[in-house]
N, C-alpha and C positions, 0 to 999 in steps of 0.2 A: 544514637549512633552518629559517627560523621562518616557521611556515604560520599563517594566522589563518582558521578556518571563520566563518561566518555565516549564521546560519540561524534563525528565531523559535523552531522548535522543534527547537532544536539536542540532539542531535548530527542527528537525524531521517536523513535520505539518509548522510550520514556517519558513521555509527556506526561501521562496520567498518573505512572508511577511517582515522579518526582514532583510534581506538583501535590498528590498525593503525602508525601514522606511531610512535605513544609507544612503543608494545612495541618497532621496532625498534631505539632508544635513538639513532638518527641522528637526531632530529628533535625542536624543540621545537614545542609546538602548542595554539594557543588556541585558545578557540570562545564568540562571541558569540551570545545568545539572549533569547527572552523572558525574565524570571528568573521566571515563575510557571511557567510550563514545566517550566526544569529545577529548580524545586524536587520539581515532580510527577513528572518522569522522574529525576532522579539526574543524578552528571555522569560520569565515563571518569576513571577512577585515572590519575594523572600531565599531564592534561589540564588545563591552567587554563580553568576557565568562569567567563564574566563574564556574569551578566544584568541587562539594564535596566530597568527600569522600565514594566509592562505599558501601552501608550499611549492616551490618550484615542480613542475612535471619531470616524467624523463626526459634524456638528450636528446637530441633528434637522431645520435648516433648508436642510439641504446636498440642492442635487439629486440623488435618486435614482440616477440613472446614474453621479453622481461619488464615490458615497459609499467607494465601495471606494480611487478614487484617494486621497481625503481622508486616510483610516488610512493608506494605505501611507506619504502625506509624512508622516504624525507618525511613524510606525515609523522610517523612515528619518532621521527628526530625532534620533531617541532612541540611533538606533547612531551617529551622528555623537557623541553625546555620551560617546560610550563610547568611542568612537574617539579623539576629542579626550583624554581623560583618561590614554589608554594611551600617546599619545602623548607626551604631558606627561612619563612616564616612561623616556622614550628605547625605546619600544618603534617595532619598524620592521621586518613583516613581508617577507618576499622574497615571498609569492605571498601573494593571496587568493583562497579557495573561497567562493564565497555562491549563493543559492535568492534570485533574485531577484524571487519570486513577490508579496510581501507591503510590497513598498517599502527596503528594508535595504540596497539595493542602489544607492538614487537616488544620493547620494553620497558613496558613498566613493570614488572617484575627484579630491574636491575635498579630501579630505582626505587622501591617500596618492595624487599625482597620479603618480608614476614609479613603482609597483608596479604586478606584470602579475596582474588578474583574469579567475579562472574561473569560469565563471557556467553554473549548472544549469537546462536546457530541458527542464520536466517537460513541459508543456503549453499550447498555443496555439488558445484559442477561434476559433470561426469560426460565423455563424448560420446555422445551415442546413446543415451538414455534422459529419459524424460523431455526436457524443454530443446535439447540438444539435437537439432535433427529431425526434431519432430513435424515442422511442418515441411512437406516434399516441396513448396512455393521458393522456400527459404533455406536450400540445401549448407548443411556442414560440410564445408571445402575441406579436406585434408590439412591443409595449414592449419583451420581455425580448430579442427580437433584434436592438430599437436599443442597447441597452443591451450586449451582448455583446462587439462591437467597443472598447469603451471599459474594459473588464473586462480587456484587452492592456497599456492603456497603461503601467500603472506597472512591468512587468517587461520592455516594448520601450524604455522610455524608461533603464532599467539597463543592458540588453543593449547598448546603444549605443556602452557604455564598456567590454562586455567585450573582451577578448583571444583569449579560447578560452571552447566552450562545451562543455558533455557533456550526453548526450541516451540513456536507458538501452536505447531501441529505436528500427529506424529507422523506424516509423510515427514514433512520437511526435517523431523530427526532421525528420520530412517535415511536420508541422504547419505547421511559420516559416517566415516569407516568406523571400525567397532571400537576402539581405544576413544573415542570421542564419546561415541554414542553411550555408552555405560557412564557418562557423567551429566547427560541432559535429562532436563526435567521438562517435561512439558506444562508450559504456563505462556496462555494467549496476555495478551496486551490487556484485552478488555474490551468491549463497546458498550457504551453508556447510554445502554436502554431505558433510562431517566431522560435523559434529552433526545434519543431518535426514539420518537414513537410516534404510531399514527394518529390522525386525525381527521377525520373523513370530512371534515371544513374549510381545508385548507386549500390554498389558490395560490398561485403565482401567476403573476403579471408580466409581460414580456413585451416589447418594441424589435422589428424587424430593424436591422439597419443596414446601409446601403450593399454590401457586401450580402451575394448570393449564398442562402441557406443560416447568413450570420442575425442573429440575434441576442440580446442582452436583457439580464434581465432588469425592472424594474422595480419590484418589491413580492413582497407576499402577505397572505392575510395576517400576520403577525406581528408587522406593523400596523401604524396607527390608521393609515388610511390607504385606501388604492390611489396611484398616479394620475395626474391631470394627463388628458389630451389623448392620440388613440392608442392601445395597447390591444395585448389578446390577452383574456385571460383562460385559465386551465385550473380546473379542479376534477374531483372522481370522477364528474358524471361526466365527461371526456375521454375520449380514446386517446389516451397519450403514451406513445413508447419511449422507453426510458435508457440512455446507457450512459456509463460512467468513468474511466479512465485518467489515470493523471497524464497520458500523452495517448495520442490515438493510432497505435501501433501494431502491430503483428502478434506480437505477445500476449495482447488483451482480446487481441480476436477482433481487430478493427474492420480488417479487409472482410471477414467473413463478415458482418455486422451491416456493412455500410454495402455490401456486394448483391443484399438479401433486400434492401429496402425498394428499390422499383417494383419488384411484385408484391412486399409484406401492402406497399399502396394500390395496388393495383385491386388486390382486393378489399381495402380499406381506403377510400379515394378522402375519407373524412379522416384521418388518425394523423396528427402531430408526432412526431419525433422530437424529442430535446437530447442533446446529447454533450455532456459535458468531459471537457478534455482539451491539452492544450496540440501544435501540432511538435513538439518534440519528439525524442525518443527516449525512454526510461532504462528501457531492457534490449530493445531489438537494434541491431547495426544499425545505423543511419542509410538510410537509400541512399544511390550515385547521384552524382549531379546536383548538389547542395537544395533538392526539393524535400518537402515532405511528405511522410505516409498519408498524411491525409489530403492535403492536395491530391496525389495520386489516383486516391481510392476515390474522390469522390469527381474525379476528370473520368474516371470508368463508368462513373453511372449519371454523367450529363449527358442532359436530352432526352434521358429515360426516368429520370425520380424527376419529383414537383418538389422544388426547394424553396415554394412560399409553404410547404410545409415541415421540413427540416430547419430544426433552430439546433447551430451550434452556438456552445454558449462559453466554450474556453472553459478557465477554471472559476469555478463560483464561491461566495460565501460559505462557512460550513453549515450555517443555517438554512443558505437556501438549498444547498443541495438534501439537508432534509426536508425542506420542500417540494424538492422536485419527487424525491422516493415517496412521500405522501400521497403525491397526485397520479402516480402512475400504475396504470393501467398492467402494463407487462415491461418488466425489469432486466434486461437481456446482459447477462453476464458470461461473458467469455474468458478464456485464459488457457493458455501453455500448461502443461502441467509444473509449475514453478510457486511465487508466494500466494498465499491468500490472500487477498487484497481486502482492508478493514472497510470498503466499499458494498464491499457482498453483503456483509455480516449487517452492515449498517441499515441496506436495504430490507433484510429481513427484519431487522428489529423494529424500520416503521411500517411492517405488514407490508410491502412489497411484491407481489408475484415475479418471485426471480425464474426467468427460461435460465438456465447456465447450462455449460458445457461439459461434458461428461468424462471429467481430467480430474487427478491427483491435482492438488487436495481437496479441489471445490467441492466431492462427493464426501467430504466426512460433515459438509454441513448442510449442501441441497440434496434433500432425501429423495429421490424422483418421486413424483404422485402423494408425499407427503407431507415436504416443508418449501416443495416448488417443483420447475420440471427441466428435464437433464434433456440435451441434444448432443448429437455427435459434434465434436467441434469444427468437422469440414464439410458435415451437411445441411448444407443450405435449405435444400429441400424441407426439410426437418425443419429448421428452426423458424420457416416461413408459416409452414402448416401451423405449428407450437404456437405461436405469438395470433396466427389466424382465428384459432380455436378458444385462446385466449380471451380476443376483442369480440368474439362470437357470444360466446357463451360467459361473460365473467361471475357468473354468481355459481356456475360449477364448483369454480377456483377459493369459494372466500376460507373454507376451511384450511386449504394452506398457505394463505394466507395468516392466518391467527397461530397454524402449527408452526410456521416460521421464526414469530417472535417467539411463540414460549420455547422454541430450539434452544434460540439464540441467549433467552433469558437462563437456561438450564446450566448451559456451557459456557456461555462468553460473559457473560452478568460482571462489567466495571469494577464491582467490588470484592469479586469471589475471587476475582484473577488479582485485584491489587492484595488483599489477604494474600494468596499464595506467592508473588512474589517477596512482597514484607516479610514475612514469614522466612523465605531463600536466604534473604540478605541479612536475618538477622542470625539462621543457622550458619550462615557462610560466615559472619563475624565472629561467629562462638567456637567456628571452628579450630582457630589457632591465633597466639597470640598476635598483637598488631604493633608490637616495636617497630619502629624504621630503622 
């Protein structure tokens, strides 16, 4: 087949997929993208990556509630243009994959009108329901839940023209109104429980550096040798608390996390924290005052937490951070009821003891008392005792432990989900003829 992905921050959802499709030498496979993207991320050996040209935003004069529409039509301008060029070259994919979250999606359909599109349902706002309002800290103004409804429009007005849709859990496809939902399938990404797995050998090595509660890592037992000169190192036989975030925000449950640590130490005056994350913001409005969440959160708990033993560590290796889930003790994962984050999944597949929060969808994969343990997400109390009971007792916990990965091996297993997608793409190509 020749597949054409689309996605800004391409390969992003399909990394596996389309790295995949190329290894198996049956398949030719492009991937359209921002190109400041992938000059920052790299592109997949035998992949052709085409990137556009990063798009102007809206005007400054463009309504508020439109503005998000405004960029998606010029994104969707810019792959038209990319589209058009490839075209010009007698290029004429049999299927296309796209995220039709950011506009990319608006029309290709007027440009490739007889190829069948798949189109990815990460997520469907709604005010006042689930991640929307959910936390009373972070109140939905009125404005932001007119505004909400309107924040759909550019990836409904895509979806319109899909053929098939995939949706990685079925919270997240239970989101779409019904005319969508009758077209997804649910098919996860995958986590490549061949490379996150545990190993109850494993060490990472860490250097404090000048910057209170910052440290960095230095290596792990999987390289050739440990670092010269003084480091800490952490393996099992270590109390080490674990969390994980790509920005350490509202969303992921930051403030509850980092709000809980002066007492989770107080009764554990010996237990490490590492905590990886950057201080952006991914999902939650950016705080006033050009600060961050986690400056913030962690100005509330100085003079009260010991930050010669909190190591933040920003964003790491993707090897070390299966290092870090290796080593850890109690795995504390929070979240809004919004995506599943491939962080969770990842943790349980290297045997992890995930605490999580007891939110849509985290519960379709931490079983409470099974395959980890569920806390309320704004009780603190709770997640102090959890995590306490944890470093008390861990040989309680090893059973789920072990249930975690085989969850994780049942339903997410890298290969079952790439089968199932390959399989989509190649029903969606047989679906209907692929003239341009």
């Amino acid at each position: 087949m020749e597949i054409l992905f689309i996605h800004q921050n391409f390969p992003g959802q399909y990394l596996h997929l389309a790295r995949n499709l190329v290894r198996s030498g049956k398949h030719r496979v492009t991937g359209i993208g921002d190109a400041e993207n992938i000059k920052n991320h790299g592109t997949i050996d035998g992949c052709v990556s085409i990137g556009y040209p990063p798009p102007e935003q809206a005007g400054p004069k463009t309504h508020h509630y439109l503005r998000s529409l405004e960029a998606g039509v010029r994104r969707g301008q810019a792959v038209v243009r990319a589209l058009l060029h490839l075209k010009s070259k007698g290029f004429a994919p049999d299927v296309i994959s796209l995220h039709p979250g950011w506009g990319e999606g608006l029309f290709v359909r007027e440009i490739f009108p007889y190829t069948p599109l798949v189109m990815f349902c990460e997520y469907y706002f709604r005010a006042g329901e689930a991640d929307m309002g959910f936390d009373p800290e972070f109140p939905l103004t009125l404005d932001a839940s007119l505004k909400v409804g309107l924040c759909n429009t550019t990836q409904v007005m895509s979806l319109l023209n899909a053929d098939f849709c995939v949706s990685p859990t079925p919270w997240q496809a239970s989101r779409y109104p019904e005319f969508i939902r009758e077209k997804i399938r649910i098919l996860h990404e995958g986590i490549d429980t061949g490379f996150m797995t545990p190993d109850p050998e494993e060490s990472v090595f860490l250097r404090r550096t000048d910057r209170a509660g910052h440290s960095r890592i230095l290596a792990t037992d999987t390289e050739d040798r440990a670092p010269d000169g003084e480091t800490l190192r952490f393996s099992r036989k270590d109390k080490v608390i674990t969390f994980a975030a790509r920005n350490l925000e509202p969303y992921r449950g930051a403030h509850v996390f980092l709000r809980a640590l002066p007492d989770i130490q107080r009764r554990h005056p010996d237990a490490h924290i590492l905590i990886v994350g950057d201080d952006g913001a991914s999902y939650s409005a950016p705080p006033p005052g050009g600060r961050s969440f986690k400056d913030i959160f962690l100005g509330e708990i100085a003079g009260r937490a010991d930050f010669s033993r909190i190591h933040l560590l920003s964003r790491v290796p993707y090897q070390t951070l299966r290092s870090i889930f290796r080593i850890s003790s109690a795995h504390v994962y929070l979240s809004y009821p919004f995506v599943l984050s491939w962080s969770c999944l990842e943790a349980m597949s290297c045997e992890a003891l995930v605490v999580a929060s007891r939110t849509a969808p985290v519960a379709e994969a931490v079983k409470d008392g099974e395959t980890g343990l569920m806390v309320d997400f704004f009780d603190k109390k709770s997640l102090i005792d959890t995590v306490d009971e944890v470093l008390k007792r861990p040989e309680r916990f090893a059973a789920l432990r072990r249930n975690a990965r085989a969850f994780v091996e049942r339903n997410y297993a890298l290969a079952d989900c790439l089968k199932g997608q390959t399989d989509l793409l190649e029903e969606a190509a047989a679906s209907r003829g692929t003239g341009a």
